[in-house]
C-alpha positions as CSV (number, residue, x, y, z in Angstrom):
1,X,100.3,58.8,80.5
2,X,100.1,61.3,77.6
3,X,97.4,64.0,76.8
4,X,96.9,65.8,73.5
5,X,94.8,69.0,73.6
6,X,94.0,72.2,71.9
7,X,96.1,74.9,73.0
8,X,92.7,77.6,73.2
9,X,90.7,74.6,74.9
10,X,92.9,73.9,77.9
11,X,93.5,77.7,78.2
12,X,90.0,79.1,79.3
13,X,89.9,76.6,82.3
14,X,93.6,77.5,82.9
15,X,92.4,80.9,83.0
16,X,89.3,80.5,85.4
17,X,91.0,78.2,88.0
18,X,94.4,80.2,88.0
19,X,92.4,83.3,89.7
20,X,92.6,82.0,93.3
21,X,95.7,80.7,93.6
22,X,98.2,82.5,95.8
23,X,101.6,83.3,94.3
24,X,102.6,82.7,97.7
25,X,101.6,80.3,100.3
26,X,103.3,78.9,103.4
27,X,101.7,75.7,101.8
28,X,103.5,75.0,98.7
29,X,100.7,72.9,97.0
30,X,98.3,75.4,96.9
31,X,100.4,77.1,94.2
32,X,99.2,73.9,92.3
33,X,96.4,72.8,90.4
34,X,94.7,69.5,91.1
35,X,94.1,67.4,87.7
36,X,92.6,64.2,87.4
37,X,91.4,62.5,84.1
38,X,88.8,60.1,84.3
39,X,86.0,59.5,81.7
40,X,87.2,61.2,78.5
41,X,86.4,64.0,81.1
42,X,89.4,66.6,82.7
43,X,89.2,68.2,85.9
44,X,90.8,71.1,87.3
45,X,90.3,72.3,90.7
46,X,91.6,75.4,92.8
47,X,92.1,76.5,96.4
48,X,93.3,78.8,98.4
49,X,91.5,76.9,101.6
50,X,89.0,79.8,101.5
51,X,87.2,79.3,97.8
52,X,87.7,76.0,95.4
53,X,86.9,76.1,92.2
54,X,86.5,73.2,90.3
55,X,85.8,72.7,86.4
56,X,85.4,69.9,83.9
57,X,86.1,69.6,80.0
58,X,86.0,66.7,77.6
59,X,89.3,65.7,76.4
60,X,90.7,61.7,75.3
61,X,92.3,60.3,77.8
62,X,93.6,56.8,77.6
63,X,93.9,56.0,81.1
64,X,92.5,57.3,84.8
65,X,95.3,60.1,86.6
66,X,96.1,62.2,89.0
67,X,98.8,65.1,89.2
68,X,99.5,68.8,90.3
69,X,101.2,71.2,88.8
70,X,101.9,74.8,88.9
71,X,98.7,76.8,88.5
72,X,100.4,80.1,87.2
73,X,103.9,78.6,85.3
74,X,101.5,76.1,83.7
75,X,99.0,79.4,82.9
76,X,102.0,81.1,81.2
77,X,103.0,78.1,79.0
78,X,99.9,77.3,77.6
79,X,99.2,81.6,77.3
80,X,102.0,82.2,75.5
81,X,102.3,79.0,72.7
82,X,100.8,79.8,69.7
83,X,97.0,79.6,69.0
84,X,95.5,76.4,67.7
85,X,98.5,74.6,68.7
86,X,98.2,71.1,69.6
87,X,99.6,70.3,72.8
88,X,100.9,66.9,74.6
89,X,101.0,66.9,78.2
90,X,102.9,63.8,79.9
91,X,102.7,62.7,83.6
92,X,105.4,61.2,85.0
93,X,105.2,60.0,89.0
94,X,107.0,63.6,89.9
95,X,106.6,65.7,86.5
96,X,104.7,67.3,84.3
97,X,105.9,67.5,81.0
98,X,104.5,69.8,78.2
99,X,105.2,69.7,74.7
100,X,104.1,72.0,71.6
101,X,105.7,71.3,67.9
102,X,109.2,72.6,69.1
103,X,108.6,73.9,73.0
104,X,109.3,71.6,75.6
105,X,109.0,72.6,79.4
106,X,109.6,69.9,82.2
107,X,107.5,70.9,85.5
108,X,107.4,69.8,88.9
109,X,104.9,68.1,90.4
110,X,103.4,67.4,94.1
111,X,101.6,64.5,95.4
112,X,98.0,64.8,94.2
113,X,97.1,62.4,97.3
114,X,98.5,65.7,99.7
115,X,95.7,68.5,97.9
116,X,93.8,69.7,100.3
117,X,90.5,69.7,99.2
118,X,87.2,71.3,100.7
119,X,84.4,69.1,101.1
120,X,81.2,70.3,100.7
121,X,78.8,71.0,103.4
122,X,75.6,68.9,103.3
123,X,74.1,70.3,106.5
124,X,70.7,73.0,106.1
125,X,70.3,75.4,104.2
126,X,68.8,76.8,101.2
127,X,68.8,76.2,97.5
128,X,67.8,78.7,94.9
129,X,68.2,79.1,91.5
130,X,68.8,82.1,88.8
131,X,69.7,82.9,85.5
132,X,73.7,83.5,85.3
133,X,72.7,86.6,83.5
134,X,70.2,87.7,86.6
135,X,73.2,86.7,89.1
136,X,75.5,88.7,87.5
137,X,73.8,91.5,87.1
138,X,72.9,92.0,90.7
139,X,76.5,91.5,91.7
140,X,77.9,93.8,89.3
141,X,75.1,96.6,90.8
142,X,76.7,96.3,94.5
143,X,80.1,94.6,94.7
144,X,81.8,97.9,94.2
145,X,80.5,99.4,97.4
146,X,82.3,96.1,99.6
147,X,84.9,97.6,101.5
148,X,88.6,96.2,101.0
149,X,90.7,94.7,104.0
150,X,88.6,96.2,107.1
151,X,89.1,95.6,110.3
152,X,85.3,95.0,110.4
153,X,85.5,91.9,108.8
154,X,81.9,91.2,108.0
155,X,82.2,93.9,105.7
156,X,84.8,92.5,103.4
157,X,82.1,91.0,101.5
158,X,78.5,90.8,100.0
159,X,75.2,90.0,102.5
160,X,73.4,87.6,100.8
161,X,69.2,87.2,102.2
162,X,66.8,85.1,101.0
163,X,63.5,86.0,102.0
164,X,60.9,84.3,100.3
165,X,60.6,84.9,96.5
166,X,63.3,87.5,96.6
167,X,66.9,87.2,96.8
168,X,68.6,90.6,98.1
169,X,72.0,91.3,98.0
170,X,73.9,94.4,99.9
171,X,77.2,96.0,100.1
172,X,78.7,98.3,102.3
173,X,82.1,99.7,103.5
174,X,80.4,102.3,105.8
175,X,80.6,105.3,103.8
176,X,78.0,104.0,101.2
177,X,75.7,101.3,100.7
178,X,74.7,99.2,97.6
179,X,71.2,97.2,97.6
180,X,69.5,94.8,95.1
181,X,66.8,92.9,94.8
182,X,65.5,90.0,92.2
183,X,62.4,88.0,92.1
184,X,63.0,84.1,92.8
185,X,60.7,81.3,91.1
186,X,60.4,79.2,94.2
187,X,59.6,80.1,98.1
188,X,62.0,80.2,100.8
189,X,62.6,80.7,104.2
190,X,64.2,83.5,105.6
191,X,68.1,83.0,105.4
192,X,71.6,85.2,105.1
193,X,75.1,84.7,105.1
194,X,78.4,87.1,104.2
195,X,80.3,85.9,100.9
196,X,83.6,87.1,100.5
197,X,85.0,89.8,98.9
198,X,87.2,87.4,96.9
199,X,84.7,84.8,96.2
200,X,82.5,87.4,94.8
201,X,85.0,89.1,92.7
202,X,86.0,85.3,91.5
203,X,81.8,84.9,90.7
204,X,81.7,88.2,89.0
205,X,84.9,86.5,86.5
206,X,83.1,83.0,85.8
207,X,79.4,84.0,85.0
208,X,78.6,84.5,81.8
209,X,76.2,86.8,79.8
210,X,73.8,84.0,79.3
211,X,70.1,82.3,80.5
212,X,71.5,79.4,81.7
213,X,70.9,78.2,85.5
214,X,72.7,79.1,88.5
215,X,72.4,76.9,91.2
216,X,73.3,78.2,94.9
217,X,73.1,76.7,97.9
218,X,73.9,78.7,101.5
219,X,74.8,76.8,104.6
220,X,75.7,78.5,107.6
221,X,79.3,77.8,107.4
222,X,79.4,77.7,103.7
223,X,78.1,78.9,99.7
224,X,78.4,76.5,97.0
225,X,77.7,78.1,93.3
226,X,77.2,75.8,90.6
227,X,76.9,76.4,86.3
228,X,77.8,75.3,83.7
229,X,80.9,73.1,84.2
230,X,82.0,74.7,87.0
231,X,81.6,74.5,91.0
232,X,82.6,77.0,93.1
233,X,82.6,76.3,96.9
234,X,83.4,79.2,99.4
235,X,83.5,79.9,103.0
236,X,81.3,82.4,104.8
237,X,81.8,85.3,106.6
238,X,81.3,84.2,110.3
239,X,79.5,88.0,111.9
240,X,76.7,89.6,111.7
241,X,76.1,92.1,108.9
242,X,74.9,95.5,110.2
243,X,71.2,96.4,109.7
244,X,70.8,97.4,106.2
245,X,67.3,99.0,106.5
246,X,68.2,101.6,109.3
247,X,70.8,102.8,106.6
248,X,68.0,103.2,103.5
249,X,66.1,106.8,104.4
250,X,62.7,107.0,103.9
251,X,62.3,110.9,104.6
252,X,64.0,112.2,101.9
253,X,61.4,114.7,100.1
254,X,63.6,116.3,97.9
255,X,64.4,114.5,94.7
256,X,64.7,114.8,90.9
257,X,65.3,112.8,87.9
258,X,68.6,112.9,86.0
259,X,70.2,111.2,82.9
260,X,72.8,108.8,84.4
261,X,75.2,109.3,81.3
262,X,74.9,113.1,81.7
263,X,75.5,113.2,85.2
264,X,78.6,110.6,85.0
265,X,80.3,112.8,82.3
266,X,79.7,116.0,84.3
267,X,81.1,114.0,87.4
268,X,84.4,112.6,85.7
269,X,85.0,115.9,83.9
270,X,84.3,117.8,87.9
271,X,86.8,115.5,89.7
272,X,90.1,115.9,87.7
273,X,90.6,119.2,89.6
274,X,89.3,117.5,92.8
275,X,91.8,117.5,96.0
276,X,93.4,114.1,94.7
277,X,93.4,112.8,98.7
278,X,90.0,113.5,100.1
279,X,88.2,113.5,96.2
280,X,85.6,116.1,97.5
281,X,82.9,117.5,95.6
282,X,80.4,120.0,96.3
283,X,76.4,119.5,94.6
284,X,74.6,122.8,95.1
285,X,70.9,121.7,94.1
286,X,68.8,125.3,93.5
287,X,65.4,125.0,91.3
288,X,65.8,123.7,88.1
289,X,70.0,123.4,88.5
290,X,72.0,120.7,89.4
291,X,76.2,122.4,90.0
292,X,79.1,120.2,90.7
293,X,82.0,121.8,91.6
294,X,85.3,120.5,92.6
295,X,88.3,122.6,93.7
296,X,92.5,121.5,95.2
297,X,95.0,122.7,97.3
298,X,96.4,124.7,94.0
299,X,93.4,126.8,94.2
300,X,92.0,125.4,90.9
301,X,88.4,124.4,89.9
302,X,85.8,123.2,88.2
303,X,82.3,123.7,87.7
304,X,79.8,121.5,85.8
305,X,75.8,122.7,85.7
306,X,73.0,120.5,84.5
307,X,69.5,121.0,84.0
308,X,66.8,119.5,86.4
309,X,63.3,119.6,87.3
310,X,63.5,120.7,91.1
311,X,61.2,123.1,93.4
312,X,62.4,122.1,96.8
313,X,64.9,123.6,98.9
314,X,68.3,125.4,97.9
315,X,70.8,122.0,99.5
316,X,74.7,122.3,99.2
317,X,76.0,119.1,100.1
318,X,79.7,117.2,99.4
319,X,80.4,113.9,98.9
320,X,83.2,111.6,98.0
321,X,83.7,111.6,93.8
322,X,84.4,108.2,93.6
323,X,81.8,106.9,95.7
324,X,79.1,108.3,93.3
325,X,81.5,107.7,89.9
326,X,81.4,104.5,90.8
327,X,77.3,103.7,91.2
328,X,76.6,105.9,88.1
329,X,78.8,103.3,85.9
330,X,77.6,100.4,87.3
331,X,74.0,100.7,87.1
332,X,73.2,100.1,84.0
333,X,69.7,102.8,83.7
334,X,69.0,105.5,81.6
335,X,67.6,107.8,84.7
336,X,68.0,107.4,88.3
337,X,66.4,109.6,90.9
338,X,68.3,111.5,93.8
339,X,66.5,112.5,96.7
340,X,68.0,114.6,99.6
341,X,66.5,115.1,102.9
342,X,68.9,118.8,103.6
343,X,72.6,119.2,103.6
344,X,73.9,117.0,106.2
345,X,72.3,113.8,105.2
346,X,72.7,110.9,103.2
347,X,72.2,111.1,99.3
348,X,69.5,108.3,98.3
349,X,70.0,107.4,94.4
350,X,67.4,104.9,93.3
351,X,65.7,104.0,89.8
352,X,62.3,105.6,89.0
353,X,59.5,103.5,89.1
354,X,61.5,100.7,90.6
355,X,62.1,99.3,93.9
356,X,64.5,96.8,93.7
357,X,67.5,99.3,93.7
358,X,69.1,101.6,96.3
359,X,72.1,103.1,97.1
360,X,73.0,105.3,99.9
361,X,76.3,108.0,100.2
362,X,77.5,109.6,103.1
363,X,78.1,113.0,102.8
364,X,81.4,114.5,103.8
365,X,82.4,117.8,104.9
366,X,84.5,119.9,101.9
C-alpha cells in the first residue's frame, strides 16, 4: 500500500495532531497516531485518553488502510526533509516505511485494531455555534488566568456557561480572575461545564484567524469542538466551579481610564528590579498620578509615573507583576478602566463602555 504526498501538506496535520501525544505513556500506542485512508480522504487522529483530535485531508490513495505510527519520530521526518519534497509512505502489516528522493526511514508500527478511541457522547446537551475568530478571541482574553496543576482540580481549566444568547467563559487560579462574554445567534438553556487546561491550550493552537463556523457541543461528561477539517473531543472537568459573580466587585468607586500600551510598558520596565520570587509591585494612585514602583532584596528600584484623570482617594496598593502583565497583553484594547474600592481590595480592570470584560487581581501585601 503506497502513498505519495507533499512534504508541506502532510506536515500541518502532523503538526496539529502531534500536540497531545505524550512522549511517555504506560500505554505504548498512544505515542502513535491512528491513520486510516479511505475515499481519496486521510485521517489522522490523536489521544491521550483525555482529548482526541481528529483531522482529515485529501490525498490519492489506491486502496482502504489502517496503521499507527509514531506521532513525534514521524513529526521529525517529515519536519526536517526538505520543502516541496514529494514523499512515499508504504504500509507494511508491521511498518511504516517513508521515503523522500534519497532518505529512507523504516518505522514501527502497532495494531491499528488495539487504538483506543473515544467515542462521542450523544447524550443532552447543548449545541452552539461561533465564528473561529469570535472563539478564539474569547479564549485568548482568559486562558491565561487558569491555574496550572492545582490541587483544586476544577480550576485547571476554563468554565464554560451558556446562558441564553450569551456564551461566557471564566478563568481563575484564585489569585485573579478572567471573564468574557459574546453574544450567540440562537437561544439556549442555561448550561456549564469545566474544559481542560490542556484541551483549551490545544483549541487556542487549531483555531484560525478566520469567519468560519465553530461548532460546540457540551454534555455533561464531555466537549466536542468541530471546524474546518478537524474534530476535537475532550473530557470535562467533573466539580463544581466556584461562584464567579461573588468574585466581580460592584462597589468599587474609584476608577480611571488608562492607555493599555502605556501602562504595559511602564509595568515591564517597573518589574525587572522587582523581588524575582514574590514579583511585588506597589500602585500609589494620588489625583491625576498613577506610580508603579518595584523594589528587591539588593535594595534597588524602580519608579514609573503616568498621567491620569483621578479625584478620588490617595490608595497604595501591591499586586503580583505578572498577574497584571499578563491581562494588559492579552486584551487586545486601546483603554481599559481600573477601579479600586481602597487599599486592601481587589483591583477591577474592565473595558470602557463595555460589559462583556472583567478581570479581577488580588492584592498582595509588599
Amino acid at each position: 500500500m503506497n502513498i505519495k504526498i507533499e512534504r508541506d501538506v502532510l506536515l500541518k496535520p502532523l503538526s496539529n495532531v502531534s500536540g497531545i501525544v505524550e512522549k511517555r505513556h504506560a500505554l505504548p500506542i498512544l505515542s502513535n497516531l491512528l491513520i486510516e485512508g479511505e475515499n481519496n480522504s486521510l485521517k489522522f487522529t490523536a489521544t491521550d485518553l483525555e482529548v482526541q483530535i481528529s483531522l482529515n485531508i485529501q490525498a490519492n490513495i489506491s486502496e482502504n488502510f489502517s496503521t499507527t505510527v509514531a506521532a513525534r519520530k514521524l513529526f521529525d521526518i517529515t519536519r526536517a526533509l526538505p520543502e516541496q519534497s514529494i514523499i512515499t509512505v508504504q504500509i507494511e502489516e508491521n511498518k511504516v516505511f517513508v521515503n523522500a528522493a534519497k532518505s529512507k526511514f523504516n518505522l514501527q508500527s502497532l495494531p491499528p485494531k488495539d487504538y483506543p478511541l473515544m467515542k462521542k457522547n450523544e447524550a443532552d446537551g447543548s449545541e452552539i455555534k461561533l465564528s473561529q475568530n469570535q472563539l478564539r478571541g474569547l479564549l485568548k482574553q482568559v486562558e491565561f488566568a487558569m491555574a496550572q496543576q492545582d490541587i483544586r482540580y476544577y480550576l485547571n481549566g476554563l468554565l464554560f456557561e451558556v446562558d441564553g444568547k450569551k456564551i461566557n467563559i471564566v478563568g481563575t487560579d484564585g489569585h485573579r480572575l478572567s471573564f468574557t462574554s459574546s453574544s450567540l445567534k440562537e437561544n439556549n438553556e442555561k448550561f456549564q461545564t469545566i474544559v481542560p487546561r490542556k484541551t483549551v491550550l490545544e483549541l487556542v493552537k487549531l483555531l484560525e484567524e478566520n469567519d468560519d463556523n465553530v461548532t460546540v457541543r457540551l454534555t455533561t461528561n464531555q466537549v466536542v469542538f468541530s471546524f474546518n477539517n478537524i474534530e476535537l473531543i475532550s473530557k470535562v472537568i467533573d466539580g463544581k466551579f466556584p461562584d464567579y459573580h461573588r468574585v466581580i466587585p460592584e462597589n468599587h468607586e474609584n476608577h480611571f481610564d488608562v492607555n493599555r500600551l502605556e501602562l504595559l510598558s511602564s509595568m515591564q520596565r517597573a518589574s525587572i528590579l522587582s523581588n524575582e520570587k514574590y514579583r511585588g509591585i506597589r500602585m500609589v494612585i494620588e489625583a491625576n498620578s498613577l506610580k508603579l514602583i518595584s523594589s528587591n532584596s539588593e535594595q534597588e528600584k524602580a519608579e514609573e509615573e503616568l498621567e491620569i484623570k483621578y479625584s478620588g482617594p490617595s490608595i497604595d496598593i501591591g499586586f503580583n507583576v505578572t498577574y497584571l502583565i499578563d491581562v494588559l497583553t492579552n486584551i487586545q484594547f486601546e483603554k481599559l478602566t481600573l477601579a479600586f474600592h481602597d487599599s486592601s481590595s481587589s483591583c477591577l480592570i474592565t473595558i470602557p463602555n463595555n460589559n462583556d470584560y472583567k478581570y479581577v487581581v488580588m492584592p498582595m501585601r509588599i
